[in-house]
C-alpha positions as CSV (number, residue, x, y, z in Angstrom):
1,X,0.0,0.0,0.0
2,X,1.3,3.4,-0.9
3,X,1.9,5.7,2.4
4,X,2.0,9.4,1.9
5,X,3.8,10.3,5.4
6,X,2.3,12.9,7.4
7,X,3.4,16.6,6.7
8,X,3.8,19.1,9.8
9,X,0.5,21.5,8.1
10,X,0.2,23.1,11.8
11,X,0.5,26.6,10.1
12,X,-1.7,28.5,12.5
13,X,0.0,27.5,15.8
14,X,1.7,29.9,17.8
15,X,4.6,28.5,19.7
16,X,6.0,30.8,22.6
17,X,7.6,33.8,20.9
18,X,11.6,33.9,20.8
19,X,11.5,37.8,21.3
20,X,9.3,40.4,20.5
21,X,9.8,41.3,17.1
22,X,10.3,45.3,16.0
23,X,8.8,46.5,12.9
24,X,11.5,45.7,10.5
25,X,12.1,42.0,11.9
26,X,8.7,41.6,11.4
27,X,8.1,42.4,7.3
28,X,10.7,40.0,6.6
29,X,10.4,38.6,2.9
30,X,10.1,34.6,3.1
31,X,10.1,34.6,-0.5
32,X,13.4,36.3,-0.6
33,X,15.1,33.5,1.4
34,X,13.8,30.9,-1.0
35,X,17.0,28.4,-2.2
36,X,15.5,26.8,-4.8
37,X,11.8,25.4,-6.0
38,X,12.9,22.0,-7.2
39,X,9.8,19.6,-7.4
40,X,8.1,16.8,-8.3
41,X,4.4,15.3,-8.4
42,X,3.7,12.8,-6.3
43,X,4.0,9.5,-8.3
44,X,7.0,10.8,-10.5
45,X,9.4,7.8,-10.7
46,X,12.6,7.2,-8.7
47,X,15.1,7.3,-11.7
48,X,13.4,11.1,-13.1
49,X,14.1,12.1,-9.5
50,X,17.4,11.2,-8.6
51,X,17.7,13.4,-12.6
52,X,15.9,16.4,-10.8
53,X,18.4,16.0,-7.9
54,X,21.5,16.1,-10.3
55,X,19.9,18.9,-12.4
56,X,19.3,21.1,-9.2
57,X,22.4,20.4,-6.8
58,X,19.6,20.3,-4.2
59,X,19.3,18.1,-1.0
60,X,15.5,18.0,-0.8
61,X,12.9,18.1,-3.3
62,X,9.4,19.0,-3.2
63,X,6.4,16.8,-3.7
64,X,3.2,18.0,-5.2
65,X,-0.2,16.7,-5.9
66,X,-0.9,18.7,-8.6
67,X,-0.4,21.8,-7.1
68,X,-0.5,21.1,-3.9
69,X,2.5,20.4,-1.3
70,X,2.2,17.1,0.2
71,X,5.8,16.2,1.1
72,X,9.7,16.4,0.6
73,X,11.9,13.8,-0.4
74,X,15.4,13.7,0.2
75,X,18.3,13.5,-2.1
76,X,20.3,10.6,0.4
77,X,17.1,8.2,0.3
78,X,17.0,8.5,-3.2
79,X,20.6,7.9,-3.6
80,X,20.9,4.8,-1.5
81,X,17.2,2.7,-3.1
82,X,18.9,3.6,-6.4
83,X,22.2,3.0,-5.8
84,X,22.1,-0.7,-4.2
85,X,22.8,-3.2,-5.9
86,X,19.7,-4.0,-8.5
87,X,18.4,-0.6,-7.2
88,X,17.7,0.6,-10.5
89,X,16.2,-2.0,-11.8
90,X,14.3,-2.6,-9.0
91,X,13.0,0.9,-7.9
92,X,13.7,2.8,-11.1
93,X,10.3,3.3,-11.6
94,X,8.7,3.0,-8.5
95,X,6.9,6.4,-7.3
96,X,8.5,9.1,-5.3
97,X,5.6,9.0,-3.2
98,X,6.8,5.9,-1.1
99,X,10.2,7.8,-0.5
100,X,9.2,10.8,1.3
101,X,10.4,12.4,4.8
102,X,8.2,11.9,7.9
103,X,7.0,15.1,9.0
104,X,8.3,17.6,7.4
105,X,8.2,21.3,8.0
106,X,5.5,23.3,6.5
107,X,5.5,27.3,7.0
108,X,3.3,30.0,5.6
109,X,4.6,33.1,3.8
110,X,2.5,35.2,6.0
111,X,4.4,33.7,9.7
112,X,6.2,35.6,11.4
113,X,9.9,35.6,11.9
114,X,9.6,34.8,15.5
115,X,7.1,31.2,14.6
116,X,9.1,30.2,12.3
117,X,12.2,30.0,13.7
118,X,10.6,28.5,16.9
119,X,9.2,25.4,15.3
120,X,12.4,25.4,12.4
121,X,14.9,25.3,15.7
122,X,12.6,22.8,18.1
123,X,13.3,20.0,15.4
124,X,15.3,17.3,16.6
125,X,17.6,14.4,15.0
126,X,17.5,14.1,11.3
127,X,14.8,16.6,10.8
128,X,17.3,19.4,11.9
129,X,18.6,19.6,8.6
130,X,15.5,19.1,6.6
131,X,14.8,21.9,4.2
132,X,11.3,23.9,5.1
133,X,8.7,24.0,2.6
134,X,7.4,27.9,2.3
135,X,4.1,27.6,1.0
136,X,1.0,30.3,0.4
137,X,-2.5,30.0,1.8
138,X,-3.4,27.5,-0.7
139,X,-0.5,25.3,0.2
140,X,1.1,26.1,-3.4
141,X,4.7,25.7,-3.6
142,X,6.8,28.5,-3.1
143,X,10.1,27.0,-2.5
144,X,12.0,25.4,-0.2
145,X,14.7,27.4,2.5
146,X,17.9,25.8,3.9
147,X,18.4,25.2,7.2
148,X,21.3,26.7,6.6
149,X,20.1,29.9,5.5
150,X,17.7,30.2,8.1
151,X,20.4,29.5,10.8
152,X,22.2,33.3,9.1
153,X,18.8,34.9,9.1
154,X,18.7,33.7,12.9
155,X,22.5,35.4,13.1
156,X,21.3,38.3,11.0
157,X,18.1,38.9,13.7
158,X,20.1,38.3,16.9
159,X,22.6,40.8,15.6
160,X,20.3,43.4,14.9
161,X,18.3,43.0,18.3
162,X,22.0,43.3,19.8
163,X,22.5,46.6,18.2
164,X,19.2,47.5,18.8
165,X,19.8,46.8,22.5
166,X,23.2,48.7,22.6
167,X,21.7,51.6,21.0
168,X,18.3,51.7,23.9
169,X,20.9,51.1,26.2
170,X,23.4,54.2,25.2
171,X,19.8,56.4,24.8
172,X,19.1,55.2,28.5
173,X,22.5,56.2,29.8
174,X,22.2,59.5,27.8
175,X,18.8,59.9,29.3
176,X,19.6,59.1,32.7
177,X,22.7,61.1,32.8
178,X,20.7,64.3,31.9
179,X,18.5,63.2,34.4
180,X,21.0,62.8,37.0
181,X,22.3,66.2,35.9
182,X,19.2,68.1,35.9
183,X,18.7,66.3,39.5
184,X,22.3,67.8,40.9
185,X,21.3,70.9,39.7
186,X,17.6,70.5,41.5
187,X,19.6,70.0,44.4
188,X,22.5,72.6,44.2
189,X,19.3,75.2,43.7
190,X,17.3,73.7,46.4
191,X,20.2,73.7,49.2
192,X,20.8,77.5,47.9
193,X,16.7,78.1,48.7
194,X,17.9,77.7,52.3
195,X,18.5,80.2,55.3
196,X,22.1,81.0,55.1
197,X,22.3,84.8,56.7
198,X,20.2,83.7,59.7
199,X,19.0,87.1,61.3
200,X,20.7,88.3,65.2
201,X,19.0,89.7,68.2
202,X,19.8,92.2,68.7
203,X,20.3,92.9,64.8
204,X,23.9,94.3,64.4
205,X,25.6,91.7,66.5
206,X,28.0,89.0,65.7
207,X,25.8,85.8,65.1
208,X,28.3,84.7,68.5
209,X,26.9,87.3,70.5
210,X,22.9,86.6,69.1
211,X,20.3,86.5,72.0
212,X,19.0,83.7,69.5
213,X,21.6,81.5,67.2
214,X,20.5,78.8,65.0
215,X,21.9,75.5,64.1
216,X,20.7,72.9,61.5
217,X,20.7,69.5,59.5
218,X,19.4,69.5,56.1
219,X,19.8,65.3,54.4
220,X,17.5,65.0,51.2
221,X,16.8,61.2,51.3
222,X,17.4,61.1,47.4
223,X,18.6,64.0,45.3
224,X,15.9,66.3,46.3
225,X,13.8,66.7,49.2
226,X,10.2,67.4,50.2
227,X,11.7,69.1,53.3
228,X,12.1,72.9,54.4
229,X,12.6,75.5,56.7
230,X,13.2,79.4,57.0
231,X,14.1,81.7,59.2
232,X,13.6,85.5,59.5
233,X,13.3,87.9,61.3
234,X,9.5,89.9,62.3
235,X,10.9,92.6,64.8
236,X,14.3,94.0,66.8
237,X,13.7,91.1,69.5
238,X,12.2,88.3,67.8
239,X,12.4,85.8,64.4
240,X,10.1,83.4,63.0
241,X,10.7,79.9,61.9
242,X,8.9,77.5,59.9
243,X,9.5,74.1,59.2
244,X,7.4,72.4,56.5
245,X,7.7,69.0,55.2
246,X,5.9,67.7,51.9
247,X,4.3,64.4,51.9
248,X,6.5,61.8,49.9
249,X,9.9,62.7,48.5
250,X,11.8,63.5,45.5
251,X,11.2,65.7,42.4
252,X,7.4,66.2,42.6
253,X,7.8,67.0,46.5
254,X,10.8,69.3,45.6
255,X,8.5,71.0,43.1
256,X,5.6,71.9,45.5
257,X,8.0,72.8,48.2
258,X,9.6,75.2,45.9
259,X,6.2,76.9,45.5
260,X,5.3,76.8,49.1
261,X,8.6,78.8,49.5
262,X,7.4,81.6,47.3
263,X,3.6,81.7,49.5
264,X,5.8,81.9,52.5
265,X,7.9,85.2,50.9
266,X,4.6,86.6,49.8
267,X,2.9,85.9,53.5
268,X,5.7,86.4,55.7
269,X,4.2,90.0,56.8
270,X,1.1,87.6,59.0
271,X,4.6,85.7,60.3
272,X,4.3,87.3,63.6
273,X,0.7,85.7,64.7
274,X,1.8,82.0,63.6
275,X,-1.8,80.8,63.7
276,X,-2.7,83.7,61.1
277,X,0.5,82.7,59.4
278,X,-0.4,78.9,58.2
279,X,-4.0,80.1,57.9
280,X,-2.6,82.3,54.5
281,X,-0.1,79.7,53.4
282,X,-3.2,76.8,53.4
283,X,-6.0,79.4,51.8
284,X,-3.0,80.1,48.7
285,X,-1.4,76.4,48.9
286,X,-5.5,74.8,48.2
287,X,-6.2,77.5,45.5
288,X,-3.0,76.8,43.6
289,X,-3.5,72.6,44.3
290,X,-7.5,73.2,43.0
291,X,-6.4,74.4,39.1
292,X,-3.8,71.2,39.1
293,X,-4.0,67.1,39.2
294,X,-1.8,66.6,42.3
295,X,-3.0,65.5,44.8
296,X,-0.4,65.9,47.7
297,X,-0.5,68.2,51.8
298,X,2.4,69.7,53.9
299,X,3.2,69.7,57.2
300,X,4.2,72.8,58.7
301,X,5.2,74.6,62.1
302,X,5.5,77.6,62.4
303,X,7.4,79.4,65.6
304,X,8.0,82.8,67.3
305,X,11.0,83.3,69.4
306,X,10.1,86.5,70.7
307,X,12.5,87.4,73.8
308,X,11.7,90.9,74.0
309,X,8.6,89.4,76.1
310,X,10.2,86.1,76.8
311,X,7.8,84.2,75.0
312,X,7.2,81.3,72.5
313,X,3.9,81.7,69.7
314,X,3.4,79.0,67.4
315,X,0.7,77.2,65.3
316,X,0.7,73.7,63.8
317,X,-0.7,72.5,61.0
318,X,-0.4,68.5,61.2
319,X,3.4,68.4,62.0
320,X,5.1,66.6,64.6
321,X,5.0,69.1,67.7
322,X,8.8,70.8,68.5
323,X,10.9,69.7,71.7
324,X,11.6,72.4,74.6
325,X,14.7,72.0,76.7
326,X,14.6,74.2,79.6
327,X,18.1,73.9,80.8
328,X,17.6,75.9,83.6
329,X,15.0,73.2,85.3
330,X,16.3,70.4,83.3
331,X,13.3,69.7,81.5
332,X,12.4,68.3,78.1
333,X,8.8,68.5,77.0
334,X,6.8,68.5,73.8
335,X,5.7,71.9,73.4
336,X,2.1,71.8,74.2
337,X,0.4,71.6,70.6
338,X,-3.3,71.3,71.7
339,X,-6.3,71.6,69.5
340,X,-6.5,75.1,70.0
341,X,-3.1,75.4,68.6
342,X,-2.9,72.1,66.2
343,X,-4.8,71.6,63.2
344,X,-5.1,70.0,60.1
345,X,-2.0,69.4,56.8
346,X,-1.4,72.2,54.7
347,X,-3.1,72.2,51.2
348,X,-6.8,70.1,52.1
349,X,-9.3,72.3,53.7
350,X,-9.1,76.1,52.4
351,X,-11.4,76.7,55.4
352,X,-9.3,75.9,58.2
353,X,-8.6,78.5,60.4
354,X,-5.0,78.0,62.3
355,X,-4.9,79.2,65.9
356,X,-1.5,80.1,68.1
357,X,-1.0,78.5,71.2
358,X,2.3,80.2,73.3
359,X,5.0,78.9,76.1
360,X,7.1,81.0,78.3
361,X,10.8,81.8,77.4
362,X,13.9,81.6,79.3
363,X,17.6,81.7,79.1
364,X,19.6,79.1,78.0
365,X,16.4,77.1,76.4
366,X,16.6,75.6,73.3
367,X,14.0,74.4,71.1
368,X,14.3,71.6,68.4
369,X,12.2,71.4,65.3
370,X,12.3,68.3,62.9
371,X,10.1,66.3,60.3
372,X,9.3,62.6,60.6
373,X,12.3,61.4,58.9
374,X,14.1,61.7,62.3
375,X,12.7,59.6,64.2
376,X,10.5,57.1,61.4
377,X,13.4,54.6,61.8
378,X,12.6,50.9,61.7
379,X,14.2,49.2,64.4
380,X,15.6,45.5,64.2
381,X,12.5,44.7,65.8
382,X,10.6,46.0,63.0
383,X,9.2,48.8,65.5
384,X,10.1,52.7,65.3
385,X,11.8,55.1,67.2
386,X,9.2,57.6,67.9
387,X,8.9,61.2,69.2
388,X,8.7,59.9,72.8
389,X,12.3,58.1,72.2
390,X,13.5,60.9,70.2
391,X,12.7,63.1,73.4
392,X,14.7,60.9,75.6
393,X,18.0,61.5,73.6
394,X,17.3,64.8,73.3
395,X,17.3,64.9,77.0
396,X,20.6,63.1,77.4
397,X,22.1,65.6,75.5
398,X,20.6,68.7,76.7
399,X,23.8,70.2,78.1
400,X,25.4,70.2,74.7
401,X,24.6,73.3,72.2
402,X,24.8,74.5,69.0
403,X,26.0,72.0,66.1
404,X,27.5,69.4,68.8
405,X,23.7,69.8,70.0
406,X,22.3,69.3,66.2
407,X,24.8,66.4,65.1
408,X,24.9,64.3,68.2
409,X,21.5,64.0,68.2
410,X,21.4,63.0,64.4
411,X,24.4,60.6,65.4
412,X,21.9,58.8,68.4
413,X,18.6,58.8,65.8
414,X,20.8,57.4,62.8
415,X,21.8,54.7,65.4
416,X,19.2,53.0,66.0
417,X,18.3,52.1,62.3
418,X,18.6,48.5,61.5
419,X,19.8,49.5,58.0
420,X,22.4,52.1,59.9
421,X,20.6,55.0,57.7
422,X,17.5,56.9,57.8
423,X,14.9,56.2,55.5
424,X,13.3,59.6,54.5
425,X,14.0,63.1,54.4
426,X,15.7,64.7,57.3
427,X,15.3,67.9,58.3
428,X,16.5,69.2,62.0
429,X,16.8,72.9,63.4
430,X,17.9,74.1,66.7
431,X,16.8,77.2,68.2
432,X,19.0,78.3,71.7
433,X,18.6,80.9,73.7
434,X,21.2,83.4,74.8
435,X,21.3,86.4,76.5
436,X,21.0,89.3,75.1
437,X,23.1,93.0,76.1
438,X,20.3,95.5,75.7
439,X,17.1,96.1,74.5
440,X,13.8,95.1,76.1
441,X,14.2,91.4,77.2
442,X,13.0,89.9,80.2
443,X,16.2,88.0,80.7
């Protein structure tokens, strides 16, 4: 019985992709890969055959019925039938059809590169070398592709997706260097946004001989920070600070904190009530935040060291409440931020009216404002430091001032970390009290 073997017509399947293609690896031209279109109908004899083989220099042949592909037939079966002793005589006229390939490869004109290297390269054995049949949607002949030839067209591909690669890659490094770059300058302009001539009481004193001096720790957690504070002055015997911090961190913080610095310039003459202070800053920081998609708050504290009457004024507007040393009774509280004086984040409720709560003033205080980063520090128990442990080291250390103060405090936070780092902006100021040589202090 004549067996025509079976012929791999599983044209449609879609094996896992080898890459994803780009637009010119996927118009490639099957036609243009085509070796040869040597063939023969199905029940063409042996002896015209091994003829067409000679004729075409071709390992593999093509069967047709009629027009259709139904098989290959290859040039080494041919070869030994024929060639055997009484071979000729014996099979010279037998059909082709009875000599063809098991399975071979069938692919379309319209697959794509990706397909048909998949199921050309998944062969095994023998069938590795077997040329592929390329055929059109009505399984016509259109000629038959090395293995050979496919194997360079694999080179050909993985050498352009290598270039391709390199070149993304270089367009990333470019990219991401002028992003770096545009971030160091973010940075260098951000650090210059900060107090540097910190005002004196009385004003025409050495910052040594200040009734007030001021001492600080700026550390961005990335390039650029969310985190801020200024400082200047509202009268002879008194200065306002305000510390703000911007929920999240890097560019978009850095972006609204840069605004919030110009409502703070425009608002600073309401600096000396601090409740009427934030109350400005959170009316212009929600218009400007209504006309735009973010959707972001501040923190802020605002402070009055006033020591012409000996006094502290402040407001808060959802920020972690400031630590008072009083040296001279060896205190460290909180200062008491209580509803009347605590409300809401910058940036939510246009509404919200701030109010100022005060504390009395002596000599030799000190007062330290901070953001979260300082004391959000995961612990190796998983647990955090805390304002109530931060206030404990600030009370082991309040007999030191100014920057040993500022970065031995820093030093004892950073300590506990179970990375040995923090893990968000840091932003710490010191306020001490001095005395002062004239004017109308209570001192």
């Amino acid at each position: 019985m004549d067996i025509v073997p079976m012929i791999d017509t599983e044209i449609g399947q879609n094996p896992p992709a080898l890459t994803e293609p780009t637009s010119e690896m996927s118009n490639i031209d099957w036609e243009a890969l085509v070796d040869h279109r040597t063939c023969v109908q199905l029940n063409e004899p042996l002896a015209s055959v091994q003829e067409k083989f000679r004729q075409a220099d071709a390992s593999y042949i093509a069967i047709l019925d009629k027009k259709r592909v139904v098989g290959l037939c290859a040039r080494h079966e041919i070869a030994m039938c024929l060639g055997s002793q009484y071979g000729f005589a014996l099979f010279g006229k037998a059909p082709v059809r009875n000599h063809l390939v098991e399975q071979p490869l069938l692919i379309n004109v319209k697959q794509s590169w990706a397909d048909v290297l998949q199921r050309v390269f998944s062969r095994t054995g023998e069938s590795f070398n077997q040329d592929v049949l390329l055929v059109d949607d009505r399984c016509a002949l259109v000629g038959l592709i090395s293995v050979q030839t496919l194997v360079r067209l694999q080179t050909r591909l993985l050498m352009q997706s290598i270039m391709q690669l390199e070149q993304k890659q270089a367009e990333i490094g470019r990219r991401n260097q002028q992003l770096t770059d545009d971030l160091r300058m973010a940075r260098e302009v951000q650090l210059a946004m900060l107090p540097r001539n910190i005002p004196t009481i009385p004003p025409d004193v050495l910052p040594a001989m200040s009734a007030v001096r001021v001492f600080s720790h700026y550390a961005p957690f990335g390039m650029v920070s969310g985190d801020y504070f200024e400082v200047f002055p509202i009268s002879e015997a008194a200065i306002a600070i305000l510390i703000a911090d911007v929920m999240g961190h890097g560019v978009q913080a850095a972006l609204i904190m840069a605004m919030m610095r110009a409502l703070i310039q425009n608002h600073r003459g309401t600096a000396g009530d601090p409740g009427l202070f934030l109350t400005a800053l959170n009316r212009s920081l929600c218009e400007i935040l209504k006309g735009s998609s973010l959707s972001t708050f501040a923190s802020a504290f605002s402070l009055v060291i006033d020591v012409g009457v000996g006094e502290l004024r402040y407001a808060n507007a959802g920020h972690p409440c400031p630590i008072h040393l009083s040296r001279g009774s060896g205190r460290a509280v909180h200062l008491d931020c209580v509803q009347s004086s605590n409300g809401g984040v910058l940036g939510v409720r246009p509404e919200v009216a701030y109010l100022t709560g005060s504390a009395e003033l002596k000599a030799q205080d000190a007062v330290l404002l901070f953001t979260d980063g300082l004391f959000e520090i995961r612990l190796e128990d998983d647990d955090i430091l805390g304002q109530e442990r931060l206030l404990d080291l600030a009370a082991m250390r309040m007999s030191r001032s100014g920057e040993a103060l500022v970065q031995e405090l820093v030093d004892a936070a950073r300590g506990f970390s179970s990375r040995g780092q923090f893990e968000d902006d840091v932003c710490l100021v010191a306020v001490e009290i001095g005395e002062i040589a004239s004017g109308n202090c209570r001192f």
